[in-house]
C-alpha positions in Angstrom: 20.8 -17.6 -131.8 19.1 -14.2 -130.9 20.7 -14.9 -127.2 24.2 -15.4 -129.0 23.7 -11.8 -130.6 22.3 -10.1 -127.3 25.7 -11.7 -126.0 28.1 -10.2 -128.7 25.9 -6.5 -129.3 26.4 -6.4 -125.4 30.1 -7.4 -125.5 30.7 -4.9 -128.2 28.6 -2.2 -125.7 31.4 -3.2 -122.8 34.7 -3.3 -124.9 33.7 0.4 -126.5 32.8 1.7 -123.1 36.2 0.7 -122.0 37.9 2.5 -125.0 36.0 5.3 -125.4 39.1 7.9 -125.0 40.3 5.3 -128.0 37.2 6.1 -130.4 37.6 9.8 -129.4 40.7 9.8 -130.8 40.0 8.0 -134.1 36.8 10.2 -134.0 38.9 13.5 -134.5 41.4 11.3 -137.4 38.4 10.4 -138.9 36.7 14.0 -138.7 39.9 15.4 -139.8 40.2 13.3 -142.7 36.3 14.2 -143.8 36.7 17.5 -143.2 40.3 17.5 -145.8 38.3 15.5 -148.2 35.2 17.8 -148.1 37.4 20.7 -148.3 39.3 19.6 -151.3 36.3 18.6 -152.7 34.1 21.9 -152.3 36.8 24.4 -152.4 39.4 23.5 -154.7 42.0 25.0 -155.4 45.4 25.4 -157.9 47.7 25.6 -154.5 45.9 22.5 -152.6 45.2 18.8 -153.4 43.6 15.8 -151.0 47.5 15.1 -149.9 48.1 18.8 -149.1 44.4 19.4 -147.1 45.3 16.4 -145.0 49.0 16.9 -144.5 49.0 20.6 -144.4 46.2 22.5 -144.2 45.4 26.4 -143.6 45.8 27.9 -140.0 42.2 28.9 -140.3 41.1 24.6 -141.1 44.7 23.8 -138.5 42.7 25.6 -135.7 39.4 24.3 -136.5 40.1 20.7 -136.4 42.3 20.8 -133.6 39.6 22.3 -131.6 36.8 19.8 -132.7 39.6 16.5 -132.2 40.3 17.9 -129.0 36.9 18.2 -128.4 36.2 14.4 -129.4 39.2 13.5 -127.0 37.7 15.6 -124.2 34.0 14.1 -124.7 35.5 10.3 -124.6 37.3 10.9 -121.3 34.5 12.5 -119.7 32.3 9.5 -121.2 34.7 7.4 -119.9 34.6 8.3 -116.4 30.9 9.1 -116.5 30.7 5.1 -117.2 33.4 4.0 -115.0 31.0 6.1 -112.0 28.2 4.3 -113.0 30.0 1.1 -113.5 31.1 1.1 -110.0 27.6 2.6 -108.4 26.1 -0.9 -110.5 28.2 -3.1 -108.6 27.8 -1.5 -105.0 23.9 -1.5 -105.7 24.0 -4.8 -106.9 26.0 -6.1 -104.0 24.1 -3.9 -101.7 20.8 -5.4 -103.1 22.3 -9.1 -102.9 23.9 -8.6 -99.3 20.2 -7.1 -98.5 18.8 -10.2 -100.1 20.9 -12.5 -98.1 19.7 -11.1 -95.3 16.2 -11.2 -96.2 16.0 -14.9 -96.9 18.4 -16.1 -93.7 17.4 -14.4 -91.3 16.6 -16.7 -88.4 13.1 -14.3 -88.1 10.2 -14.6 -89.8 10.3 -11.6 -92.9 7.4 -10.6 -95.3 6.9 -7.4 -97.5 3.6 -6.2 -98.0 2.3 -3.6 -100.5 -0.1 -0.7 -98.9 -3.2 -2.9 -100.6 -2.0 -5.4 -97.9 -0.9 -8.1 -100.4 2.5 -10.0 -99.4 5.2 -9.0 -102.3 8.1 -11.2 -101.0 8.2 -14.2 -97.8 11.7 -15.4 -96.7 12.1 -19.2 -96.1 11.9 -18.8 -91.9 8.6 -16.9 -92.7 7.3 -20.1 -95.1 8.6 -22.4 -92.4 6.8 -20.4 -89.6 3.3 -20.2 -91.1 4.1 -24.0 -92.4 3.3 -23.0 -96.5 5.2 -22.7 -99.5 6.5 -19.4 -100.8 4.3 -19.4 -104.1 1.4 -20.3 -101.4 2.0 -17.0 -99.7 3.1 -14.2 -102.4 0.2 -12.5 -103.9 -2.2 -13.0 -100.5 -3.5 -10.8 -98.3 -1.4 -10.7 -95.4 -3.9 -10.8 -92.9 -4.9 -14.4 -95.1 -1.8 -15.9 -94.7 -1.0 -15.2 -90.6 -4.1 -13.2 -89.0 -3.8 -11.6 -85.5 -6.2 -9.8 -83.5 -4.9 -6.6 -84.7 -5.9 -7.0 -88.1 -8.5 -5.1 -89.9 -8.4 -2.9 -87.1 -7.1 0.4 -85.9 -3.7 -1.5 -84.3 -3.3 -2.8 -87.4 0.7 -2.2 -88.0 -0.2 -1.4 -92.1 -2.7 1.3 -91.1 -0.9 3.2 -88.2 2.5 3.7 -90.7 0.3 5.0 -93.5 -1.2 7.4 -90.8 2.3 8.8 -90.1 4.0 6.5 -87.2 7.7 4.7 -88.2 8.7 1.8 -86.7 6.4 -0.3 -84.7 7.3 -3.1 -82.0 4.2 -5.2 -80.3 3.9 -8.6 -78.6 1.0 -10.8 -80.8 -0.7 -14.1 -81.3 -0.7 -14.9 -84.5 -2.8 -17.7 -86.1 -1.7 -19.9 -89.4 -4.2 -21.6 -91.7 -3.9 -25.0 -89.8 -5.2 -22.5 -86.7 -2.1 -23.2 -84.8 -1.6 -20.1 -82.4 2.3 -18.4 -82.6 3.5 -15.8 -80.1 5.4 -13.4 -82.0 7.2 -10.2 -81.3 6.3 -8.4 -84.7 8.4 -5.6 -85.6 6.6 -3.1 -88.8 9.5 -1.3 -90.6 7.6 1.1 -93.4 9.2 0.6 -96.8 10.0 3.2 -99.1 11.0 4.0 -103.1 14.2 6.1 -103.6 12.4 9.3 -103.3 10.5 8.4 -100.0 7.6 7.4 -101.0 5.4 5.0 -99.2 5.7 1.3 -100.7 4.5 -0.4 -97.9 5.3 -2.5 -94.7 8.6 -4.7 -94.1 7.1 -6.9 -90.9 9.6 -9.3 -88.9 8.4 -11.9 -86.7 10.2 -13.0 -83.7 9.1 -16.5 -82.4 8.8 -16.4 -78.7 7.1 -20.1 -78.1 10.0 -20.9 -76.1 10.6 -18.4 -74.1 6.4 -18.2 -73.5 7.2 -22.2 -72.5 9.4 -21.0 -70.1 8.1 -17.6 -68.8 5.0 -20.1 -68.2 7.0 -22.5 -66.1 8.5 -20.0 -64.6 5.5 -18.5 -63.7 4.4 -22.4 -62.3 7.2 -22.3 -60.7 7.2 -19.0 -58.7 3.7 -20.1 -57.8 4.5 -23.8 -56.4 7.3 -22.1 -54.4 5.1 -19.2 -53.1 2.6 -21.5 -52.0 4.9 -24.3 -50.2 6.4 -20.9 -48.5 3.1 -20.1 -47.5 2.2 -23.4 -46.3 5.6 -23.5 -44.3 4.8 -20.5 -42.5 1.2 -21.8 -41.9 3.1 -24.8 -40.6 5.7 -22.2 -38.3 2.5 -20.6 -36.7 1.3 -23.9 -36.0 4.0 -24.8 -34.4 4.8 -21.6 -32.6 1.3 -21.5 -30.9 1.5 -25.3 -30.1 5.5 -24.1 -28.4 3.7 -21.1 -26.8 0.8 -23.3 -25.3 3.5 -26.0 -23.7 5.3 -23.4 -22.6 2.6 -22.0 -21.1 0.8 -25.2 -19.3 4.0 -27.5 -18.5 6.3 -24.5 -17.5 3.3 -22.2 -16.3 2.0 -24.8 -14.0 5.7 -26.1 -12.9 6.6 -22.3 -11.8 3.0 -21.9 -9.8 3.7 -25.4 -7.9 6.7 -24.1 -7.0 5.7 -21.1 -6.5 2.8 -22.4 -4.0 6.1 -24.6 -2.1 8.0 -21.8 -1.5 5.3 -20.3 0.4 4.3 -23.3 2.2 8.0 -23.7 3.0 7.8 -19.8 4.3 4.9 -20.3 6.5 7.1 -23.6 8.0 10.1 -21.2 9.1 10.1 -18.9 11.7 9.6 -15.5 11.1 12.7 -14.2 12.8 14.8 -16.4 11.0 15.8 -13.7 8.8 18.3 -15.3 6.6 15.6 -17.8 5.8 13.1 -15.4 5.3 15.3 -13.0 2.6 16.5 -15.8 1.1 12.4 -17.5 0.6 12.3 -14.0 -0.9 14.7 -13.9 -3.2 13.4 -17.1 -4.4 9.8 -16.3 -4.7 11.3 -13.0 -6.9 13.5 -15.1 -9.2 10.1 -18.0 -10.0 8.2 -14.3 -10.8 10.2 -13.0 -13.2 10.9 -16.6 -14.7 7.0 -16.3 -14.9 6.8 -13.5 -16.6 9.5 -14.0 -19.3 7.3 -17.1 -20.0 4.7 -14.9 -20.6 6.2 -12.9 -22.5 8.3 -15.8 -24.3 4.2 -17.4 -25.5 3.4 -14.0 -26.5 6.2 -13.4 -28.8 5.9 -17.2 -30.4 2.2 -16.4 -30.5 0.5 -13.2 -28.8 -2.9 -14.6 -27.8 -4.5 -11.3 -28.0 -4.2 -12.1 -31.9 -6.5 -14.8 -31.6 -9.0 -13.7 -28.5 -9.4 -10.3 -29.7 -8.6 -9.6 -33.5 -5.8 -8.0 -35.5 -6.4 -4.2 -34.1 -6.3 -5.1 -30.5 -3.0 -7.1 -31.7 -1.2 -4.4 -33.0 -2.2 -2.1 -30.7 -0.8 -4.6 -28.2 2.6 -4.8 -29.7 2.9 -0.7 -30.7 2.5 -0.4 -26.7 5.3 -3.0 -26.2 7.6 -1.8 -28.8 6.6 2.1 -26.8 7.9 0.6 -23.5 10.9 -0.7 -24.7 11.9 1.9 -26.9 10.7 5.0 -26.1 8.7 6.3 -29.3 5.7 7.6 -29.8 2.7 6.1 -30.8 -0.5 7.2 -33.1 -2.8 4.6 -33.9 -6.3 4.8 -36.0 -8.3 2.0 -36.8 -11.4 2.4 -39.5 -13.4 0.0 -38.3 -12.5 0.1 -34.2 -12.1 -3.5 -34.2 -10.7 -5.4 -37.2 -11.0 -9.4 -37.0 -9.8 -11.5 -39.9 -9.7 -14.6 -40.4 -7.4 -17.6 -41.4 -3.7 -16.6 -41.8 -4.5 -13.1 -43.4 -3.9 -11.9 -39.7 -1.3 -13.6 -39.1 0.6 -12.3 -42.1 -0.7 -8.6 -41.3 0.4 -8.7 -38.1 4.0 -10.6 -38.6 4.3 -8.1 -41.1 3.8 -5.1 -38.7 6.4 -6.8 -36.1 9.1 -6.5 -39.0 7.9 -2.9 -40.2 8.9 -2.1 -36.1 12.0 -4.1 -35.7 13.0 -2.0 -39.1 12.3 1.1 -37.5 14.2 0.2 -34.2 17.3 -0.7 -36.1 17.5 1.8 -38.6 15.4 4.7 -38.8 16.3 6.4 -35.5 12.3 7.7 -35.8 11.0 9.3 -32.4 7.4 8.8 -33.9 5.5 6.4 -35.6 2.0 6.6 -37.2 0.0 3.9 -38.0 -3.1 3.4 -39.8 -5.7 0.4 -40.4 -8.3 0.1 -42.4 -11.1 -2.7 -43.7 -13.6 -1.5 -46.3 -14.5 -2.9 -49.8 -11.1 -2.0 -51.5 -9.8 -4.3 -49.1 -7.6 -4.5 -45.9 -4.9 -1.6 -45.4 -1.9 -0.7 -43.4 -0.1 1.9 -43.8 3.3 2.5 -41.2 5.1 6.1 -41.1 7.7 7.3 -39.4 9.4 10.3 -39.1 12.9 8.7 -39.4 16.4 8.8 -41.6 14.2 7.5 -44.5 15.4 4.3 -46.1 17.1 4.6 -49.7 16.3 3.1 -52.8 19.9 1.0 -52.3 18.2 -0.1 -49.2 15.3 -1.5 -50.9 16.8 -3.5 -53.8 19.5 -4.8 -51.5 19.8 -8.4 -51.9 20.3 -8.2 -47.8 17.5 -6.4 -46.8 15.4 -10.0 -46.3 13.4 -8.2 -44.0 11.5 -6.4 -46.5 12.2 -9.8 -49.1 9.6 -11.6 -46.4 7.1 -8.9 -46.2 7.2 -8.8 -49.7 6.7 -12.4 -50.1 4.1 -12.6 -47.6 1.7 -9.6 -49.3 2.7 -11.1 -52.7 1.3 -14.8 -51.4 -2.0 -12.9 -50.8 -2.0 -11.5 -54.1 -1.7 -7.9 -52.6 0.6 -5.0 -52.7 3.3 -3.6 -50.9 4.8 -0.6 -51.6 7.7 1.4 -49.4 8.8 4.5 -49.9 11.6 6.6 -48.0 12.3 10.8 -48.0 15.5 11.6 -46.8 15.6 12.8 -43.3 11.7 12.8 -43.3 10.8 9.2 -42.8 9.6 5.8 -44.7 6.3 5.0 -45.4 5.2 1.0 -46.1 1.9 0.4 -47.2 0.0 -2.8 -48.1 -3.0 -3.8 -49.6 -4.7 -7.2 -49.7 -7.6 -7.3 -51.7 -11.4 -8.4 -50.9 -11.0 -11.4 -52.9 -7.8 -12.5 -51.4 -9.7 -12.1 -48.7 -12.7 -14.2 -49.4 -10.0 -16.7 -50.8 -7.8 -17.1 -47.6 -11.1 -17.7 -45.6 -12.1 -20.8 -47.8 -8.4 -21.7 -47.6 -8.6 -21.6 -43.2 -12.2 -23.0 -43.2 -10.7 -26.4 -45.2 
């Protein structure tokens, strides 16, 4: 019954809010017909009756009821679009609120709001699914009760750092749920405010990134399985280069000095004044020398054996004086300690990595001069190559072709050490890299196995 009346009262409310330029008018009938009456009544008179106050009235009375019906006419149409405003400004706010309130509860991230004394005022359905309770379970906690981070309770904490004066806050978090299941989250804090600014509290969103942790994980596995098989394939490439380089050398080495020792016997058989004989013993005893020393320098470039008899600074030092003789640049070498020796495949990798820094400069830089510097101290093993060249240009080094550097890249990276390369336009490139002591340490169990 009482709702029945609310019902009508407010139907009543609506339907004279709709008319109210209506009730002004009958406002001014009814204020003129009061005012005739009240005249008549107070002030009567031999010349006027109730008929003749309401029909025709003085010019003084005339003027004075015109002005107050006109008044009542005036104050409903103002009332009437004061209401019609606010009418309309209802409905956008109530849509606004409900369009914000779909939102809230289907958006496909986790949503809370929570009050400055940390307690959660609302959860959307993806948040109750996400910490795996109900809503009614979650309003009315402390936030830091219902999903609990590291950064709670603390300084970080996303609540704290907006009342001290920052806005919106993005940050990658664990998150823990009563069952102590652990959720990766990115957790956006957006601080919440009244109409006039004031600080309400928090509106946090949490982005589940399980899956893409799964896969940044297995990526991850992955990167690692193929840096390693790349690393043992190399292993495998040295392998066989030296076992190429020491064939080479005994079956083709000994071959060419047999023959080498026939053509002199065959000399000392033919007379000396046979000079077509002679020139032509000579020409062959030329041609089985330089045969000789292409294989000697064929085993050195499949596997330089000053690498192995004499350590990685005699090595490089080696090749800076071929790559000098062939093409004419420059040299300046320092070497902190004299002689470096490493072990395993680390100097291997330093060295193959040295070859390609020179066959970069030879193709490219057009540098007359080339410094190099290595060092072995407790930060680790260092190289650092400069020339004074073109430079090379950021294009250059992001270049999907340059595979050059993409295998010294590789190479430091399978070390877990750095490479860095940097280029100055018309004063040179500088490559650097760093492999660390416990890389180090690492690589020698790995060689010792």
């Amino acid at each position: 019954m009482v709702i029945k009346k609310m019902n009508r009262s407010g139907k009543f409310i609506r339907i004279a809010q709709d008319r109210l330029i209506l009730l002004g008018v009958i406002l001014g009938i009814v204020f003129w017909i009061l005012e005739s009456f009240m005249h008549a009544y107070f002030f009567p008179s031999q010349f006027s009756n109730m008929s003749m106050e309401i029909f025709n009235p003085g010019a003084h009375e005339i003027w004075m009821r015109l002005t107050v019906f006109t008044m009542f006419i005036l104050f409903g149409t103002y009332a009437q679009k004061i209401i019609v405003a606010l009418r309309k400004a209802e409905e956008v706010a109530q849509l606004a609120n409900t369009e914000l309130s779909q939102i809230f509860d289907t958006s496909a991230d986790g949503m809370r709001v929570v009050d400055k004394e940390f307690n959660v005022l609302r959860a959307n359905k993806t948040f109750c699914t996400l910490v795996g309770l109900a809503r009614d379970e979650i309003v009315g906690k402390k936030c830091y009760e219902v999903f609990k981070g590291p950064r709670c309770n603390t300084s970080k904490c996303p609540m704290i750092r907006i009342q001290a004066g920052e806005e919106r806050l993005e940050q990658d978090e664990i998150k823990t749920c009563e069952n102590n299941k652990e959720v990766p989250c990115i957790v956006t804090a957006t601080p919440f405010r009244n109409h006039e600014g004031k600080l309400i509290g928090i509106v946090e969103d949490f982005k589940d990134i399980s899956e893409r942790k799964n896969t940044e994980e297995e990526l991850r596995h992955s990167h690692e399985r193929l840096r390693d098989l790349a690393q043992h394939q190399e292993m495998i490439r040295e392998k066989e280069r030296s076992r190429i380089a020491r064939e080479i050398h005994d079956e083709l080495g000994q071959t060419l000095t047999v023959l080498k020792m026939d053509i002199h016997w065959l000399a000392r058989r033919f007379p000396e004044n046979n000079v077509v004989i002679q020139e032509k013993i000579k020409t062959m005893t030329t041609h089985v020398d330089n045969t000789v020393h292409q294989v000697q320098k064929l085993c050195s470039e499949l596997r330089p054996g000053v690498l192995d008899d004499l350590g990685l600074s005699a090595a490089i030092e080696w090749q800076a004086n071929e790559f000098r003789d062939r093409m004419g640049i420059t040299f300046d070498l320092t070497s902190e300690p004299e002689d470096i020796t490493l072990e395993g495949t680390l100097s291997t990798a330093i060295f193959r990595i040295f070859q390609e820094t020179l066959t970069n400069i030879a193709r490219h830089s057009g540098a007359t001069r080339v410094e190099i510097a290595l060092t072995d101290n407790d930060d680790g093993v260092t190289l650092t190559v400069r020339d004074n060249g073109t430079g090379i240009t950021e294009e250059q080094i992001l270049s999907s072709k340059s595979l050059g550097l993409i295998g010294m890249r590789e190479r430091v990276n399978s070390l877990t050490g750095t490479f860095s390369i940097n280029g100055t336009e018309n004063k040179g490139t500088v490559i650097t890299i760093n492999i660390p002591v416990q890389s180090r340490k690492d690589n020698d169990t790995n060689s010792s196995c």
